[in-house]
N, C-alpha and C positions, 0 to 999 in steps of 0.2 A: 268676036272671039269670046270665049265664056268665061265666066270672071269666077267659077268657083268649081270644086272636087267636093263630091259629099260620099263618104263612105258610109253604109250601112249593115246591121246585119239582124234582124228581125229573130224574133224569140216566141214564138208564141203559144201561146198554151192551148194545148189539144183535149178535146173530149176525149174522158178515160185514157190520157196519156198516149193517143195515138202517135206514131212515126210524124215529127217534124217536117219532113222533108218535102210532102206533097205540098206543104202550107210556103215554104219557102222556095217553093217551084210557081205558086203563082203570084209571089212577092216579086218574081226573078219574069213574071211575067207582064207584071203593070210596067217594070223598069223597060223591056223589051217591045211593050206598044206606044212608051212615051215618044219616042226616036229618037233620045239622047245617045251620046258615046258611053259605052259603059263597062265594065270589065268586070265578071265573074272570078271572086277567090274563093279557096277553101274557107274564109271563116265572115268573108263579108264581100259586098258588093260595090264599088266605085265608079258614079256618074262625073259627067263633065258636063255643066251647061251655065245657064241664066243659076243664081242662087235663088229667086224667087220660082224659078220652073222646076228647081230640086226638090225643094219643099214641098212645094205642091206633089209631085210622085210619090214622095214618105208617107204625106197624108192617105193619098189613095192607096198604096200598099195597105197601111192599116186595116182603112174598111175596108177593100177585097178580103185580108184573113178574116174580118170578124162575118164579113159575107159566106166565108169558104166554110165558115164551121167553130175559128179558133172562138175561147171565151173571152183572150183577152190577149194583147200584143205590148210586148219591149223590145223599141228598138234602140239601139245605138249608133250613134251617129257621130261621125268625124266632118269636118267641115274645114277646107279652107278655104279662106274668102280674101282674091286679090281683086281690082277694080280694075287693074291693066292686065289681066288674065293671067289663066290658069291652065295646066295643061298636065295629062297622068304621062302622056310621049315626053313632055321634057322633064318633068319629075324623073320618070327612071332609065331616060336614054343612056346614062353611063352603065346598067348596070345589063345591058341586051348585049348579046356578042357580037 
């Protein structure tokens, strides 16, 4: 069972101010070859796994942006950390119809 949630949402700075969104489409792409559980929001992205396997994905996001182009990345990060697990389905099962 995975013991942590780690929210993120990556900011990074583009040569001459380009469109964000390619950069945060292969942010959304390291997430999606990890094979963690994961959930796409409008303002951030939520894993579920190992908190040591999380970490490790934020790190590789970063170098993929400074790979893709970005000069320089801020991400934010939410984290909760339980040892008898953690879960985003019982987090918000009251709130699904």
């Amino acid at each position: 069972m995975a013991n942590a949630l780690l929210s993120i949402q990556v900011i990074p700075k583009t040569p001459g101010g380009a469109d964000v969104i390619p950069y945060v489409d292969e942010a959304i792409k390291v997430i999606q070859n990890s094979g963690v559980k994961y959930q796409v929001s409008p303002l951030e992205t939520t894993m579920e796994g190992e908190l040591s396997e999380l970490l490790e994905i934020v790190a590789k996001m970063n170098e993929a942006l400074i790979a893709f182009g970005s000069n320089s990345v801020i991400s934010q990060v939410k984290i909760l950390y339980n040892p008898e697990g953690a879960s985003m389905d019982k987090l918000t099962e009251k709130y699904r119809p």
